[in-house]
N, CA and C atoms as an extended XYZ file, in Angstrom:
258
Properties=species:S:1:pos:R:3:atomname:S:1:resname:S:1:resid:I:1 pbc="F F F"
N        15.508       27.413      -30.498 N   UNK     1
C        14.607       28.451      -30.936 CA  UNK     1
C        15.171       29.104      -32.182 C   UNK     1
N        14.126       29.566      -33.511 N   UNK     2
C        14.468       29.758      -34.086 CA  UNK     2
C        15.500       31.420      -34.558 C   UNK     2
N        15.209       32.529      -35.709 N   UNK     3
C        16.262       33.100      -35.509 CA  UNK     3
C        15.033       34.250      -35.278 C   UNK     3
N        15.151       35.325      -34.434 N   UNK     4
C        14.450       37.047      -34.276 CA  UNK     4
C        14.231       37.016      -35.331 C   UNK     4
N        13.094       37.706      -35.824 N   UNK     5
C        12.932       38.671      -36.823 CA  UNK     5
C        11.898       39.749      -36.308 C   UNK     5
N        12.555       40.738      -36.959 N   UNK     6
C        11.863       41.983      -36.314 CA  UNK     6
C        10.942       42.984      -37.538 C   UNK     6
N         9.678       42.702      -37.228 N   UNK     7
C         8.900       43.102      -38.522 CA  UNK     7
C         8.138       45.107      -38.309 C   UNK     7
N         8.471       45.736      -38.476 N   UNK     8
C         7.851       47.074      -38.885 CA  UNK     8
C         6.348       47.276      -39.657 C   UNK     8
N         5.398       47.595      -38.788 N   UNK     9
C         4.240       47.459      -39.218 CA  UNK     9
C         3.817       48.975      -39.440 C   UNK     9
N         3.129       49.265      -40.219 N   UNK    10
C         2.296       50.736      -40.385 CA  UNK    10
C         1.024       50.076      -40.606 C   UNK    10
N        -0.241       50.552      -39.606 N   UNK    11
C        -1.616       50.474      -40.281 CA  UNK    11
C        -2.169       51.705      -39.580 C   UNK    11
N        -3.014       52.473      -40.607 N   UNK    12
C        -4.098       53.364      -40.082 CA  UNK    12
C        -5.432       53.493      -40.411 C   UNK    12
N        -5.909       54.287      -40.532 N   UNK    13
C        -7.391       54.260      -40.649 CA  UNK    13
C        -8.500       53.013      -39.925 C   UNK    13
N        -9.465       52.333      -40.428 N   UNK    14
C       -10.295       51.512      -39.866 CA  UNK    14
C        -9.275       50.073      -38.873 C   UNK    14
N        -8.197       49.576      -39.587 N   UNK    15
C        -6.880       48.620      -39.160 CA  UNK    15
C        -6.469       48.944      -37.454 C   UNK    15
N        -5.808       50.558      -37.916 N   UNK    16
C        -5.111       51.199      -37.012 CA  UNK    16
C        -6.058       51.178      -35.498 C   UNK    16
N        -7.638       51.156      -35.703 N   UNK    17
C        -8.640       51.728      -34.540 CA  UNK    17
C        -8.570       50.236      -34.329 C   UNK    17
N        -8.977       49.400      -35.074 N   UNK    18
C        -9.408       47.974      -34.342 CA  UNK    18
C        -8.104       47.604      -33.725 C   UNK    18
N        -7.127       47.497      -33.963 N   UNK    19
C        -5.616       47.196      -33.243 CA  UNK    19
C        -5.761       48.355      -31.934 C   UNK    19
N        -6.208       49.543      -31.928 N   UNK    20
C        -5.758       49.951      -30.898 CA  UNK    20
C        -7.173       49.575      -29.785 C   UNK    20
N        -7.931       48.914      -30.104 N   UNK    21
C        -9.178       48.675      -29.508 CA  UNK    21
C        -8.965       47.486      -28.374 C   UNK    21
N        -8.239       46.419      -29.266 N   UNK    22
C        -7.383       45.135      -28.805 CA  UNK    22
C        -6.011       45.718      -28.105 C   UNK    22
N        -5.590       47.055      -27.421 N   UNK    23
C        -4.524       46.591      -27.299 CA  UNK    23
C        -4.899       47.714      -26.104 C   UNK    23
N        -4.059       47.269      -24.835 N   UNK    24
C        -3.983       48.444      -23.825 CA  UNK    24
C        -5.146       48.328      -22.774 C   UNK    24
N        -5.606       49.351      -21.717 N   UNK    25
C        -6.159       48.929      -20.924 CA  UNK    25
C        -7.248       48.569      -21.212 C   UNK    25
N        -8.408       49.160      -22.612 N   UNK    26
C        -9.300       48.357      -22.815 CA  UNK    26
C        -9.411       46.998      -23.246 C   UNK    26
N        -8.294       46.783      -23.763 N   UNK    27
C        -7.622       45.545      -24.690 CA  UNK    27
C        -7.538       44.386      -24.409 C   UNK    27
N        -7.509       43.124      -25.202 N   UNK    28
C        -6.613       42.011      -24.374 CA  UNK    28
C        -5.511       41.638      -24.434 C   UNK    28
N        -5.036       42.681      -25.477 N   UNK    29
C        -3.239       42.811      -25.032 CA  UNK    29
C        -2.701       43.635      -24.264 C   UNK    29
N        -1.948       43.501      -23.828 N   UNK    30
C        -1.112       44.418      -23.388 CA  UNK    30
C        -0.488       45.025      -24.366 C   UNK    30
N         0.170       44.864      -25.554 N   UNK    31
C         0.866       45.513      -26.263 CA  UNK    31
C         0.570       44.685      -27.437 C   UNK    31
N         1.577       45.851      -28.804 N   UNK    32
C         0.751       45.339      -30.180 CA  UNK    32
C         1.530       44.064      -30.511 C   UNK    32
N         2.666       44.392      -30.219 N   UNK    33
C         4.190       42.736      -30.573 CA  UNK    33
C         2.990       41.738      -29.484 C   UNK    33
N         2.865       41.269      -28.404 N   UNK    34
C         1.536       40.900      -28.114 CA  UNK    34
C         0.489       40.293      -28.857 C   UNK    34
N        -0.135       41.151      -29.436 N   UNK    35
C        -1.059       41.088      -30.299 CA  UNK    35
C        -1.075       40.537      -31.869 C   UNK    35
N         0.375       40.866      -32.005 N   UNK    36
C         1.226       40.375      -33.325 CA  UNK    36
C         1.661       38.752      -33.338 C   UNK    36
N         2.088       38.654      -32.045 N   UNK    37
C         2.405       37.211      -32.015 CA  UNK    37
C         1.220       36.024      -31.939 C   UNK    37
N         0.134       36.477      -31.604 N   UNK    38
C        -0.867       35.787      -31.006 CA  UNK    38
C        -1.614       35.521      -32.462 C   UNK    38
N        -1.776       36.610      -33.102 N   UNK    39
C        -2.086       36.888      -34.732 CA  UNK    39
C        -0.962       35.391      -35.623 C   UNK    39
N        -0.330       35.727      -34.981 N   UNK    40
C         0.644       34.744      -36.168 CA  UNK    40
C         0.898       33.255      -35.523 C   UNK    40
N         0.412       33.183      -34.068 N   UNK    41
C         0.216       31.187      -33.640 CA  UNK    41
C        -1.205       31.346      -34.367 C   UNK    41
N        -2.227       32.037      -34.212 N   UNK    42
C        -3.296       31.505      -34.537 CA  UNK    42
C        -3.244       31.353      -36.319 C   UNK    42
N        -2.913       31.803      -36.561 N   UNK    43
C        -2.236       31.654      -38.403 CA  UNK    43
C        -1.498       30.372      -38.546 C   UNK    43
N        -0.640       29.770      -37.622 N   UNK    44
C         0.058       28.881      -37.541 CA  UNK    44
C        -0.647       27.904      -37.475 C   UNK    44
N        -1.641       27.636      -36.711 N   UNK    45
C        -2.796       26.610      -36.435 CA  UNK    45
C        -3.401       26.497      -37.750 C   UNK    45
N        -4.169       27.713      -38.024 N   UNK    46
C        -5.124       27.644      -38.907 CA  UNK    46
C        -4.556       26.733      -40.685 C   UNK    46
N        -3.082       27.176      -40.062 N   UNK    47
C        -2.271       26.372      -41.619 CA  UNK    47
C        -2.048       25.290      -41.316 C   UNK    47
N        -2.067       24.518      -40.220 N   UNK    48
C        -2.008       22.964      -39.482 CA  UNK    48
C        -2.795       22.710      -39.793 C   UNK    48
N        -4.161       23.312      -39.810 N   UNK    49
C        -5.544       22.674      -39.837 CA  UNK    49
C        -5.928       22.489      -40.997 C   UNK    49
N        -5.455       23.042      -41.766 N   UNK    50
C        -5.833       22.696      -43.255 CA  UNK    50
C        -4.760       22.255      -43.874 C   UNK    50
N        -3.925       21.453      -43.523 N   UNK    51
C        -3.159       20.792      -44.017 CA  UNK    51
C        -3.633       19.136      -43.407 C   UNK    51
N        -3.762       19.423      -42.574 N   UNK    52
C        -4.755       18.080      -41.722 CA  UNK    52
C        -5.784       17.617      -42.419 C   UNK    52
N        -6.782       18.791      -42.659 N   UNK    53
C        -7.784       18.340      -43.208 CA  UNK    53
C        -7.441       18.074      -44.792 C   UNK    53
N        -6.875       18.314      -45.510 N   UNK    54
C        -6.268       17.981      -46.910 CA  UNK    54
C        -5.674       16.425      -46.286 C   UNK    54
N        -5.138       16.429      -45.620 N   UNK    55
C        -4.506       14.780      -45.711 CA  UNK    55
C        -5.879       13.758      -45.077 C   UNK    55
N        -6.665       14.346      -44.337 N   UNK    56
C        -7.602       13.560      -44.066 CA  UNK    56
C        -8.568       13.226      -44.974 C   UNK    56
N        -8.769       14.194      -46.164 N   UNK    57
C        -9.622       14.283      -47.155 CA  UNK    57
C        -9.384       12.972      -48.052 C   UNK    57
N        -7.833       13.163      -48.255 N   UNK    58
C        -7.152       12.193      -49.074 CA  UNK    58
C        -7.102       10.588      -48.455 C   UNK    58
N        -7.160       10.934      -47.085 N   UNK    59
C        -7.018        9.480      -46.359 CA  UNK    59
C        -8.683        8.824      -46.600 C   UNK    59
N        -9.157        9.686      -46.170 N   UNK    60
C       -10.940        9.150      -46.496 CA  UNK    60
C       -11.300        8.356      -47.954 C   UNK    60
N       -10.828        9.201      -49.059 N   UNK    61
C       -10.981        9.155      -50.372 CA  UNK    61
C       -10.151        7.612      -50.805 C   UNK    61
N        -8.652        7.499      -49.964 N   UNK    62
C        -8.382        5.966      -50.421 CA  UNK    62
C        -8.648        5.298      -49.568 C   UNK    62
N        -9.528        5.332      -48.631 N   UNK    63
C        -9.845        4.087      -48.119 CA  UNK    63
C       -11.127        3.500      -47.953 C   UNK    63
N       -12.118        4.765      -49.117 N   UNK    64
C       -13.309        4.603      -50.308 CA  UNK    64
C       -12.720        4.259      -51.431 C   UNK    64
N       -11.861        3.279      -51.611 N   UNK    65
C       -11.469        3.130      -52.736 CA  UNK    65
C       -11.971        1.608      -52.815 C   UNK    65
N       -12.117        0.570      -54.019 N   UNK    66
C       -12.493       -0.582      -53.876 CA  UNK    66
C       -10.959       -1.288      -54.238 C   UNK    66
N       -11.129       -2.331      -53.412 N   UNK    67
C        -9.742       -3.023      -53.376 CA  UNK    67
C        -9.235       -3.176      -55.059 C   UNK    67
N       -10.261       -3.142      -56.210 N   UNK    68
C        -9.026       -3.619      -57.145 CA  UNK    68
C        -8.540       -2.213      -57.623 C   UNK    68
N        -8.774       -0.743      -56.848 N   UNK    69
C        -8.457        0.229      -57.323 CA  UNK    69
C        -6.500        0.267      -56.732 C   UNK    69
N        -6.205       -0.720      -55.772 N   UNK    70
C        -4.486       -0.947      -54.890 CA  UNK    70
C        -4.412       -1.940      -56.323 C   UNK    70
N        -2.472       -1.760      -55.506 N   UNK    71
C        -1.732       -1.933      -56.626 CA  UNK    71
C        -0.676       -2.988      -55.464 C   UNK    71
N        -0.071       -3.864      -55.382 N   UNK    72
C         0.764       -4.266      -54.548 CA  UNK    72
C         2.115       -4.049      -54.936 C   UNK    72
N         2.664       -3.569      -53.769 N   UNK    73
C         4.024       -3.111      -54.314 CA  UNK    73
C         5.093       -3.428      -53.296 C   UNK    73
N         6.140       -4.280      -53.930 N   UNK    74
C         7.412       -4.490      -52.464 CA  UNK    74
C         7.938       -2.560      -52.202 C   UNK    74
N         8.688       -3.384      -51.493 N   UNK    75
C         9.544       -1.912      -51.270 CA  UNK    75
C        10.417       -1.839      -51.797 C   UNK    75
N        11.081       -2.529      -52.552 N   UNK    76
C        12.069       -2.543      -53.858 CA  UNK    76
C        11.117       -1.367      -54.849 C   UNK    76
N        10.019       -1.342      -55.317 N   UNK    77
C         8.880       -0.755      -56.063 CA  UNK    77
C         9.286        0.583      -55.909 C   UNK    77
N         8.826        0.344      -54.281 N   UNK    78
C         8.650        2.381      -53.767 CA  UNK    78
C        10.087        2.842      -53.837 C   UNK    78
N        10.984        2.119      -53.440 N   UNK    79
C        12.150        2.694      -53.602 CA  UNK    79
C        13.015        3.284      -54.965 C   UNK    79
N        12.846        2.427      -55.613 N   UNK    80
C        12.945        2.395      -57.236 CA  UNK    80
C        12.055        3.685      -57.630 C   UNK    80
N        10.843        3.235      -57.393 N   UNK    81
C         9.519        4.899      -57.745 CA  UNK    81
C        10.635        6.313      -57.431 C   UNK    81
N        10.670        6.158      -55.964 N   UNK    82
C        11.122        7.547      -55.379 CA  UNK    82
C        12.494        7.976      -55.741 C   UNK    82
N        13.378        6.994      -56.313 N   UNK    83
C        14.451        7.550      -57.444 CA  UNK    83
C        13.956        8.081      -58.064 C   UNK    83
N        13.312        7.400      -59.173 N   UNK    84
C        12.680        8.390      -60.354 CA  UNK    84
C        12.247        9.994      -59.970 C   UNK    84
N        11.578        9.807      -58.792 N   UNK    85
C        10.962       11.471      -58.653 CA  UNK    85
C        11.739       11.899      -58.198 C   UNK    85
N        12.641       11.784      -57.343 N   UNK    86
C        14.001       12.656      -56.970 CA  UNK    86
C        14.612       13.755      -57.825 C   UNK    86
């Protein structure tokens, strides 16, 4: 597991009411760290998911590609390539 971090939040006005709306016996948290963590898997997903869909976009796009748009390449090629960009 990775390392604690312990974050200090201030929100008030319109922020402050909807957090305390979500939190406590009307709530579906129990508490705001609770509410904080749940905030930040679903953030976590939402950045999976569009990283997914960016590689799926890209996977779709070359494999609408017409064959003389490939290039054949040993792996001597890619290896050699990925020096260069190193």
């Amino acid at each position: 597991m990775g390392k604690a971090v312990t974050l200090n939040v201030r929100v008030s006005g319109t922020l402050g009411e909807f957090v305390s709306t979500n939190v406590g016996e009307s709530g579906a948290y129990e508490n705001v760290s609770e509410y904080v963590r749940d905030l930040i898997r679903r953030d976590m997903e939402r950045a999976d998911e569009a990283a997914f869909m960016r590689l799926k976009t890209e996977l779709v796009q070359a494999f609408a590609a017409p064959a003389s748009a490939y290039i054949e390449l040993t792996a001597d090629d890619i290896i050699a390539r990925n020096r260069r960009t190193s």
